[in-house]
Biopython code that builds the backbone (N, CA, C, O; Angstrom):
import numpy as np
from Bio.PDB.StructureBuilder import StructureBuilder

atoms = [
    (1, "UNK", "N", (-7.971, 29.918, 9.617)),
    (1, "UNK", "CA", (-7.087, 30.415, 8.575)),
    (1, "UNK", "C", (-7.947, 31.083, 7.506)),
    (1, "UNK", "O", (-9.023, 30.644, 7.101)),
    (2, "UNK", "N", (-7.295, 32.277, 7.072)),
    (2, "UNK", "CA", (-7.971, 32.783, 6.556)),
    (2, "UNK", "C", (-8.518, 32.176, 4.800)),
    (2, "UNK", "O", (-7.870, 31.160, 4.548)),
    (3, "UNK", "N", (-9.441, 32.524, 3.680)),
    (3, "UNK", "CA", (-9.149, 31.807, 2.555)),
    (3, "UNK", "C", (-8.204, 31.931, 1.740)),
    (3, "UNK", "O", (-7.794, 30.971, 1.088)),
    (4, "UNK", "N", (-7.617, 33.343, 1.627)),
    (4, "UNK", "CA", (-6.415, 33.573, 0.836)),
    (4, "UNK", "C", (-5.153, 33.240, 1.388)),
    (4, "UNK", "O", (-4.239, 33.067, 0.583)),
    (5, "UNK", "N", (-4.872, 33.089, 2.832)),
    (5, "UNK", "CA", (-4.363, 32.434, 2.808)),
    (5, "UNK", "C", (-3.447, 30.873, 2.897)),
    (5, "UNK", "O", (-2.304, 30.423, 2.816)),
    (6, "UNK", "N", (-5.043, 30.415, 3.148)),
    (6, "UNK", "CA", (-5.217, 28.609, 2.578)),
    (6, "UNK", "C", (-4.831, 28.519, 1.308)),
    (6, "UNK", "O", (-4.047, 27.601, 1.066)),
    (7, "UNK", "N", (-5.256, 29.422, 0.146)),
    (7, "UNK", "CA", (-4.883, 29.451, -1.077)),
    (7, "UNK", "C", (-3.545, 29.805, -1.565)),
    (7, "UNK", "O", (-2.933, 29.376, -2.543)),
    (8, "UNK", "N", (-3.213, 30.682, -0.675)),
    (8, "UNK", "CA", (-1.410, 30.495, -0.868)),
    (8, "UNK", "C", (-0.242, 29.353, -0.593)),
    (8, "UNK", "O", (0.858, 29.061, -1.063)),
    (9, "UNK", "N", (-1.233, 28.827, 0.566)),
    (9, "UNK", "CA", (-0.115, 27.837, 1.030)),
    (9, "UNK", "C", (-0.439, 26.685, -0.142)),
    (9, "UNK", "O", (0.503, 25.953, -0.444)),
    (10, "UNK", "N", (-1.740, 26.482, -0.829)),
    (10, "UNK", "CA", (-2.182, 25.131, -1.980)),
    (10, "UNK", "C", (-1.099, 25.791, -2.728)),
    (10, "UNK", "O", (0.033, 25.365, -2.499)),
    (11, "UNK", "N", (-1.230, 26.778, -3.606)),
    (11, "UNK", "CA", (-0.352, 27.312, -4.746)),
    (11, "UNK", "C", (1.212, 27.010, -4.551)),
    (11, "UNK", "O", (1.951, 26.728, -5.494)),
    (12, "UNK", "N", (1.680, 27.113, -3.050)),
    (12, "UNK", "CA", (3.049, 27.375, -2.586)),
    (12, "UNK", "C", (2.934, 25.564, -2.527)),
    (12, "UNK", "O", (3.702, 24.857, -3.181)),
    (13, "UNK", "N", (2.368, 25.274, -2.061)),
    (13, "UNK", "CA", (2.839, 23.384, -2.303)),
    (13, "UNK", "C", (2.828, 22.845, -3.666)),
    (13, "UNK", "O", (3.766, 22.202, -4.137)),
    (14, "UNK", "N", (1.983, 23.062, -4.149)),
    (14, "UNK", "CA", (1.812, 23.078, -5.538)),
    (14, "UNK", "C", (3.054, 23.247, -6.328)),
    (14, "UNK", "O", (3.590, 22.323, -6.939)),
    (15, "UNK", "N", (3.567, 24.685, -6.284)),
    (15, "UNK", "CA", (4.646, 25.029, -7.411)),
    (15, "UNK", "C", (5.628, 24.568, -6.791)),
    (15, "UNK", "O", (6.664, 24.598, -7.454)),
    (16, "UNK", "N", (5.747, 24.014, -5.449)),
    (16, "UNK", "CA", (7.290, 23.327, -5.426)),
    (16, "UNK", "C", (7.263, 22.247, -5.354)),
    (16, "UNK", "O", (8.331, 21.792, -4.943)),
    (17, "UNK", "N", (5.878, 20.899, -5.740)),
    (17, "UNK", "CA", (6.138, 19.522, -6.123)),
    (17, "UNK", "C", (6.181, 19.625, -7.889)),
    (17, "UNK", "O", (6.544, 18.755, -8.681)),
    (18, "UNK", "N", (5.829, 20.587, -8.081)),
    (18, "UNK", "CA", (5.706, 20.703, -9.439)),
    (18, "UNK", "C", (7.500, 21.178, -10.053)),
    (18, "UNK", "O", (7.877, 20.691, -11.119)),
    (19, "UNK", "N", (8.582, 22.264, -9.143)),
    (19, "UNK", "CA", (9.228, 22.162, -9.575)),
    (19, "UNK", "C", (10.508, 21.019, -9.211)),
    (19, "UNK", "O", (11.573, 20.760, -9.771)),
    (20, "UNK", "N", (9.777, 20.458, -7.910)),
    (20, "UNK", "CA", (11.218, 19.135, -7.649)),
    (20, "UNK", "C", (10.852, 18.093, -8.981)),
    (20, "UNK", "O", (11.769, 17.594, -9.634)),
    (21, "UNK", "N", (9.487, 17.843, -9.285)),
    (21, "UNK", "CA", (8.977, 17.321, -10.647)),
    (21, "UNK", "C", (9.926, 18.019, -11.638)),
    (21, "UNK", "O", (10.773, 17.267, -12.119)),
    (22, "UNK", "N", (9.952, 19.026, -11.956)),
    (22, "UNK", "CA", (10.681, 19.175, -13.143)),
    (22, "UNK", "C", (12.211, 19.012, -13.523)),
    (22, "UNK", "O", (12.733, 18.852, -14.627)),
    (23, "UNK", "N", (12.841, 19.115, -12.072)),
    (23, "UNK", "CA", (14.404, 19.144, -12.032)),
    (23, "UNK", "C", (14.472, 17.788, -12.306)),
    (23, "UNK", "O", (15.313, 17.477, -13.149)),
    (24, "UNK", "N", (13.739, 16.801, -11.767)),
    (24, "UNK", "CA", (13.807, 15.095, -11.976)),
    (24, "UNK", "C", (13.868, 14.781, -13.353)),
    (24, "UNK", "O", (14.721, 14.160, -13.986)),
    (25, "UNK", "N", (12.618, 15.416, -13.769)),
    (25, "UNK", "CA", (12.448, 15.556, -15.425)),
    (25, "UNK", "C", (14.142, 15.577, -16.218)),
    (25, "UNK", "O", (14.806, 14.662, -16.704)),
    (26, "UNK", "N", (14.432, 17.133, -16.061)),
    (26, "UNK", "CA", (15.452, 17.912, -16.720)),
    (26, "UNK", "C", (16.738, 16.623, -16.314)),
    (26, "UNK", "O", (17.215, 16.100, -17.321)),
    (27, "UNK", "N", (17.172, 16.223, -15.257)),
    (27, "UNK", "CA", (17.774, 15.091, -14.754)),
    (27, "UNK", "C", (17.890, 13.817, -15.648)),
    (27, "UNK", "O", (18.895, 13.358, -16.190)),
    (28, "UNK", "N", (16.572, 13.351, -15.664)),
    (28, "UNK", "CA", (16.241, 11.983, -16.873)),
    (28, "UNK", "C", (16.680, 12.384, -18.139)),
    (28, "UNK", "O", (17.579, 11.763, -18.706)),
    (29, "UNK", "N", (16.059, 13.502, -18.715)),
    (29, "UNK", "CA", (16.171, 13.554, -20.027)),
    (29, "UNK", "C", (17.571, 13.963, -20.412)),
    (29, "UNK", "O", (17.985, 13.366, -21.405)),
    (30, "UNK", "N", (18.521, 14.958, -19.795)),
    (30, "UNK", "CA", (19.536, 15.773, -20.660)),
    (30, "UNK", "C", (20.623, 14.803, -19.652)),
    (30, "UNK", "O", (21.501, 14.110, -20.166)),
    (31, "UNK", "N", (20.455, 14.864, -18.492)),
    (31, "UNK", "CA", (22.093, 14.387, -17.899)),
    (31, "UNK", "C", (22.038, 12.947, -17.657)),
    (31, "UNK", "O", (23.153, 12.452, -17.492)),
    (32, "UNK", "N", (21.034, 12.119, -17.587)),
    (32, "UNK", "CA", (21.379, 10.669, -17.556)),
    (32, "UNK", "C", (21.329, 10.375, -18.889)),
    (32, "UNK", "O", (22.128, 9.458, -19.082)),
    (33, "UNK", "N", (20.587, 10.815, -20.289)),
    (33, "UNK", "CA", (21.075, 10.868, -21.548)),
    (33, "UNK", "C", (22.828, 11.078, -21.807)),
    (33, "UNK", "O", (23.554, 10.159, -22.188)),
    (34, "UNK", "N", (23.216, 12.219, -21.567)),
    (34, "UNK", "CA", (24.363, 12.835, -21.841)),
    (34, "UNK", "C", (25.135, 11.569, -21.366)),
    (34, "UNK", "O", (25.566, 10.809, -22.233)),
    (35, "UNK", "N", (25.315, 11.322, -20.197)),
    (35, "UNK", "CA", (26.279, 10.599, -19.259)),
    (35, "UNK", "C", (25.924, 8.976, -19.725)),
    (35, "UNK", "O", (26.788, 8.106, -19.614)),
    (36, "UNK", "N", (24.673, 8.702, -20.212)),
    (36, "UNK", "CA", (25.123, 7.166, -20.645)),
    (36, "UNK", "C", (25.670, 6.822, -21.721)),
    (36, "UNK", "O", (26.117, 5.701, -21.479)),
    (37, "UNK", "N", (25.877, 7.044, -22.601)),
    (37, "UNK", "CA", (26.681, 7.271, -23.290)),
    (37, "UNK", "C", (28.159, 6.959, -23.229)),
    (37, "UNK", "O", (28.867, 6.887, -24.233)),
    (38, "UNK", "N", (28.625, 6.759, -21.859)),
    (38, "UNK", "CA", (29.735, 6.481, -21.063)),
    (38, "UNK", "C", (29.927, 5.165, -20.580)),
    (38, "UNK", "O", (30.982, 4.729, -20.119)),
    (39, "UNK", "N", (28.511, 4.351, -20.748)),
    (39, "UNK", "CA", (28.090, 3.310, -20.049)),
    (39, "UNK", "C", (27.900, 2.459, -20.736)),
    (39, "UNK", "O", (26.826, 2.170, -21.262)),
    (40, "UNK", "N", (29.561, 1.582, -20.906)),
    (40, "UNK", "CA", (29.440, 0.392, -22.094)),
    (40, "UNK", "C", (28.818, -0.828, -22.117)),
    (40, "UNK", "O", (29.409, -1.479, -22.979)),
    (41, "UNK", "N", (28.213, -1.285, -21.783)),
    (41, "UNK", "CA", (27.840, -2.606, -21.287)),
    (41, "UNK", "C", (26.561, -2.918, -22.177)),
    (41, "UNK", "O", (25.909, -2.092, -22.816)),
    (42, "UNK", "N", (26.365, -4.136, -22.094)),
    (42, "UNK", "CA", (24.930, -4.623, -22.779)),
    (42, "UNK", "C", (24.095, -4.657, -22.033)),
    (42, "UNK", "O", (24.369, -5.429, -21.114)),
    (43, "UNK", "N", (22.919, -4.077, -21.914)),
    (43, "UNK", "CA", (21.420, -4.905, -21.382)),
    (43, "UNK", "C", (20.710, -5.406, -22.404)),
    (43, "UNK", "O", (20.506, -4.844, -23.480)),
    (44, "UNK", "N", (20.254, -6.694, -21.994)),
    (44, "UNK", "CA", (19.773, -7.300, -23.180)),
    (44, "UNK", "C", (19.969, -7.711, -24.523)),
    (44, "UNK", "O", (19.279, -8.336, -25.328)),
    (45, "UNK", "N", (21.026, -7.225, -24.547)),
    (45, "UNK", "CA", (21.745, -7.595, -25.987)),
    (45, "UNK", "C", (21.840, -6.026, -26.506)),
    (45, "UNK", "O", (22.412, -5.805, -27.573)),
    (46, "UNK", "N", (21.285, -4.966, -25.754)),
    (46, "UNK", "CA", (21.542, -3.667, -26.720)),
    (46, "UNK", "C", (22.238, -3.327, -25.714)),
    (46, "UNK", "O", (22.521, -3.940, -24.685)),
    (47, "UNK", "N", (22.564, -2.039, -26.175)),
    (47, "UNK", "CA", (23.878, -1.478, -25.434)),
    (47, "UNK", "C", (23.110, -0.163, -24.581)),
    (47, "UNK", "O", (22.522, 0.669, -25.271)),
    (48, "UNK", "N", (23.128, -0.001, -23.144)),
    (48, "UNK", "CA", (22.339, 0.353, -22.095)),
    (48, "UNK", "C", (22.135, 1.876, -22.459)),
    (48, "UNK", "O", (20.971, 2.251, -22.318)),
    (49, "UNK", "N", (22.861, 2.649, -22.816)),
    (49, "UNK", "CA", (22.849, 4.286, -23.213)),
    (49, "UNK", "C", (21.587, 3.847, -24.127)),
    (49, "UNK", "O", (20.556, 4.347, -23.677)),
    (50, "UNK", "N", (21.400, 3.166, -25.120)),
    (50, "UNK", "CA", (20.226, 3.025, -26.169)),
    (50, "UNK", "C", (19.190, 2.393, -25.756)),
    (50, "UNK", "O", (18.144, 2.434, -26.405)),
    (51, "UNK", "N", (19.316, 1.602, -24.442)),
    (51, "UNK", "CA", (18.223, 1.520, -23.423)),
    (51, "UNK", "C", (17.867, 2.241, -22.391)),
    (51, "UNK", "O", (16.792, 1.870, -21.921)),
    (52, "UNK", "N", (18.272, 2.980, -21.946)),
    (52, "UNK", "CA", (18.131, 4.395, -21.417)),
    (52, "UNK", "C", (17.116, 5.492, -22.186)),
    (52, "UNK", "O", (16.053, 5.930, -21.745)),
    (53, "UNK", "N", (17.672, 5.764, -23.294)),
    (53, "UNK", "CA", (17.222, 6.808, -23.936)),
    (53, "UNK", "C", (15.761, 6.296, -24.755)),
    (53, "UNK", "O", (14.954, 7.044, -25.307)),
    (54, "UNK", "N", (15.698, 4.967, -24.664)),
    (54, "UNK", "CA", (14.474, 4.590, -25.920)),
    (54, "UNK", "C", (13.244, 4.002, -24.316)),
    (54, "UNK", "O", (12.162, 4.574, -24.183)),
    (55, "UNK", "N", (13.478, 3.390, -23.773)),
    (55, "UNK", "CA", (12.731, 2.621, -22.679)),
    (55, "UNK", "C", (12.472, 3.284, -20.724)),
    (55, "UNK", "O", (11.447, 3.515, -20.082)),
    (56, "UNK", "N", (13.671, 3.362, -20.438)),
    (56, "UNK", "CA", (14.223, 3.963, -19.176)),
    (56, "UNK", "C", (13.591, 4.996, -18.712)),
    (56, "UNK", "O", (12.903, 5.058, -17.693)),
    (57, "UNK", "N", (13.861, 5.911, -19.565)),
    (57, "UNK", "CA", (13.168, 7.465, -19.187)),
    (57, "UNK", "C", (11.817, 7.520, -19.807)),
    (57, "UNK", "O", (11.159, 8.541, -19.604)),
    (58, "UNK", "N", (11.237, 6.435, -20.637)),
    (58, "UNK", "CA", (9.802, 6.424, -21.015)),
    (58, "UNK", "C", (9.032, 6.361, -19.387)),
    (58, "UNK", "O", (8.096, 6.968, -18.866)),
    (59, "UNK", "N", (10.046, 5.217, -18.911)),
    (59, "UNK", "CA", (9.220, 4.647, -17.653)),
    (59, "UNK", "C", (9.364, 5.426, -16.719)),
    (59, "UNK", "O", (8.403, 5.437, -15.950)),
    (60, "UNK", "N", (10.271, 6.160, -16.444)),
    (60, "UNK", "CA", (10.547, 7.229, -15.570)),
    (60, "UNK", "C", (9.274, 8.585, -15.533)),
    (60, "UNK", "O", (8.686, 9.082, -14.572)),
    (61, "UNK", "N", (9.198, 8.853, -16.892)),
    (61, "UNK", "CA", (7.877, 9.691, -16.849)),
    (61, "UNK", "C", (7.184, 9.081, -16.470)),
    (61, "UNK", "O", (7.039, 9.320, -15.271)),
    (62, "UNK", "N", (6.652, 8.422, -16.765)),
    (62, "UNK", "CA", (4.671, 7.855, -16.387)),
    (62, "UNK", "C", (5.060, 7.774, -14.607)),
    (62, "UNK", "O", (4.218, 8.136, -13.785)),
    (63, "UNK", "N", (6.507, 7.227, -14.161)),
    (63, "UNK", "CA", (6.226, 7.596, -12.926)),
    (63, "UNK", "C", (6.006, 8.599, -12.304)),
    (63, "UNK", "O", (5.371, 8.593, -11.250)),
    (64, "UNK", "N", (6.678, 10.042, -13.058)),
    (64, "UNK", "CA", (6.484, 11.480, -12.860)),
    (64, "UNK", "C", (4.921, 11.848, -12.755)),
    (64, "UNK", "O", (4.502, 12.774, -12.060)),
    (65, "UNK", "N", (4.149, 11.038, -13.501)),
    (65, "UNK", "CA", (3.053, 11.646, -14.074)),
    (65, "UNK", "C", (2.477, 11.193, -13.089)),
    (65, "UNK", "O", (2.074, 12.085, -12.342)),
    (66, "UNK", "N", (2.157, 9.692, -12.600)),
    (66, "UNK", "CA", (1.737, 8.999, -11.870)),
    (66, "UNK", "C", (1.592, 10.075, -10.605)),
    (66, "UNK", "O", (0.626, 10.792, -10.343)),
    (67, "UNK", "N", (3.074, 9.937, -9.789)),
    (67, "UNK", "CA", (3.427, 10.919, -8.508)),
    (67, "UNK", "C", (2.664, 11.744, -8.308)),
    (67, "UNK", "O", (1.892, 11.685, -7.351)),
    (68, "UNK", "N", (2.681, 12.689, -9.128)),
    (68, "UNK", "CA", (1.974, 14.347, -9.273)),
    (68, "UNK", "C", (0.586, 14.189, -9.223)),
    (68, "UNK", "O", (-0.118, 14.842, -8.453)),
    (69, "UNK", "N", (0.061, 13.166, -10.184)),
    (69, "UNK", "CA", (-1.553, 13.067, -10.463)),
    (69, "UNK", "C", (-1.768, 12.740, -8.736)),
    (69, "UNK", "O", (-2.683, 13.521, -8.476)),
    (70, "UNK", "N", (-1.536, 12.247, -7.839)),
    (70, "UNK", "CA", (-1.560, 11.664, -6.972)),
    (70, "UNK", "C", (-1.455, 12.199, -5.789)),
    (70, "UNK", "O", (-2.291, 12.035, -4.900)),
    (71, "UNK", "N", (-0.375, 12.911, -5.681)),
    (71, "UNK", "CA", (-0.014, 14.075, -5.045)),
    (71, "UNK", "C", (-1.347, 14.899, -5.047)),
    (71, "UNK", "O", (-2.030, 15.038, -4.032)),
    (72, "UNK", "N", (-1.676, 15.453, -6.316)),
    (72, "UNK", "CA", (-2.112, 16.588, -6.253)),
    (72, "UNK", "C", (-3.782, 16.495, -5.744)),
    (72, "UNK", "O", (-4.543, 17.347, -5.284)),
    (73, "UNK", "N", (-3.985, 14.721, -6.132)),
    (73, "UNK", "CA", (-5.494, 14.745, -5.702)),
    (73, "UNK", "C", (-5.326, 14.584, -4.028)),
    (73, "UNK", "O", (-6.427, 14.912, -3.586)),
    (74, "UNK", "N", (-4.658, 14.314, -3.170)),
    (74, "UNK", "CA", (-4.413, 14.427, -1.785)),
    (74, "UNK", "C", (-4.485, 15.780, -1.886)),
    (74, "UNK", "O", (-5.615, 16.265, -1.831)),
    (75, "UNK", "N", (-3.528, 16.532, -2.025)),
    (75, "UNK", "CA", (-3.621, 17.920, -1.772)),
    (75, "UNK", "C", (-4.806, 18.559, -1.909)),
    (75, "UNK", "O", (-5.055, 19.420, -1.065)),
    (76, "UNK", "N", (-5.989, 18.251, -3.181)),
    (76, "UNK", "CA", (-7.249, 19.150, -3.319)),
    (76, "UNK", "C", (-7.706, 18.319, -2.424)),
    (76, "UNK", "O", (-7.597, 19.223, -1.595)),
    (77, "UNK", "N", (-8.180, 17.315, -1.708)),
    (77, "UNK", "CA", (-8.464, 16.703, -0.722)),
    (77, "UNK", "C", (-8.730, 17.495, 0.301)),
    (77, "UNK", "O", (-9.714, 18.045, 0.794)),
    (78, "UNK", "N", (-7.097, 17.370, 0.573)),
    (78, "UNK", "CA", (-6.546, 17.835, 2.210)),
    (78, "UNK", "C", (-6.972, 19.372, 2.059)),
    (78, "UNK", "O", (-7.146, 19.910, 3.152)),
    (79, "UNK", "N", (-7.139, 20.037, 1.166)),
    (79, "UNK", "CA", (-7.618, 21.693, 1.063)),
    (79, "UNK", "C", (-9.059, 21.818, 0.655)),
    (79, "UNK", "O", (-9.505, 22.952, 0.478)),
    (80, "UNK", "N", (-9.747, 20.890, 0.506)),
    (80, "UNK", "CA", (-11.391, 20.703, -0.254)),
    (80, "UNK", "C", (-11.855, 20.840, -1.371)),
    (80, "UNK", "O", (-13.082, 20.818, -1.465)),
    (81, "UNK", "N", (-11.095, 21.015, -2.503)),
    (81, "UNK", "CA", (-10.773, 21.818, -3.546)),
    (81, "UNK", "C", (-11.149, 20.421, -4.583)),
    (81, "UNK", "O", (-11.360, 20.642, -5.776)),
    (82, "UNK", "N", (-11.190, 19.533, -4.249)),
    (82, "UNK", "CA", (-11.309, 17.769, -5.071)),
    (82, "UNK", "C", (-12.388, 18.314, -6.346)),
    (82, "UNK", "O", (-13.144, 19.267, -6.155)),
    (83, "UNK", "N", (-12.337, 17.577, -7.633)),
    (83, "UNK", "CA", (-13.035, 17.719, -8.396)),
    (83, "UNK", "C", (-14.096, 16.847, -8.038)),
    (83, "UNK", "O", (-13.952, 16.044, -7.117)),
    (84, "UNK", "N", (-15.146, 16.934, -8.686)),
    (84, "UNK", "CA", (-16.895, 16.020, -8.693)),
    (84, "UNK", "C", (-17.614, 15.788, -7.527)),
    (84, "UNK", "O", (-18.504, 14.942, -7.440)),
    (85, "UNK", "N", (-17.158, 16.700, -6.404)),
    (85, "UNK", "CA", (-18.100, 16.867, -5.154)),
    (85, "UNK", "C", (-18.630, 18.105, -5.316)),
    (85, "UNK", "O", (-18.022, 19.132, -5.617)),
    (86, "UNK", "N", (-19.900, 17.954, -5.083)),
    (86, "UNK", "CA", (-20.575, 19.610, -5.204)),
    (86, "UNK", "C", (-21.797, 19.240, -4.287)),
    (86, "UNK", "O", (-22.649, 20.088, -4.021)),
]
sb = StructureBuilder()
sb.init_structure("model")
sb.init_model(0)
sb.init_chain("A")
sb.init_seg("    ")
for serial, (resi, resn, name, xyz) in enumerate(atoms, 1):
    if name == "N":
        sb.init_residue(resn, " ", resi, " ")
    sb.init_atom(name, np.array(xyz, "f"), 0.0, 1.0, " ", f" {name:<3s}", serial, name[0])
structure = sb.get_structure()
């Protein structure tokens, strides 16, 4: 395979874990915000829309972040591309 286009297919994997990453994002923050709000009940003694929005989607990122960081070091891996080997 040629190098450019090994480098297309990294870029082309790349920008589409990066954008199913972002729709998840856009997902957490605006429409499970919006929609709890709807969702009367207590957790914990607070009321779950205000555990959602303060705790929930905190934890939801770091898993985003987690995923991707993770992802992406397989991928420079699997393409040779890894940082601190020289």
């Amino acid at each position: 395979m040629e190098a450019s286009e090994k480098r297309k297919e990294y870029w082309k994997k790349n920008l589409t874990i990066t954008a199913i990453l972002m729709v998840i994002w856009f997902v957490i923050t605006y429409v499970i915000g919006y929609y709890a709000r709807d969702l009367s009940f207590n957790f914990f003694g607070w009321p779950f829309a205000f555990y959602m929005g303060a705790q929930g989607s905190l934890i939801l990122y770091i898993v985003i972040i987690w995923f991707y960081a993770r992802y992406m070091n397989n991928l420079d891996i699997e393409y040779g591309v890894q940082e601190g080997e020289e």
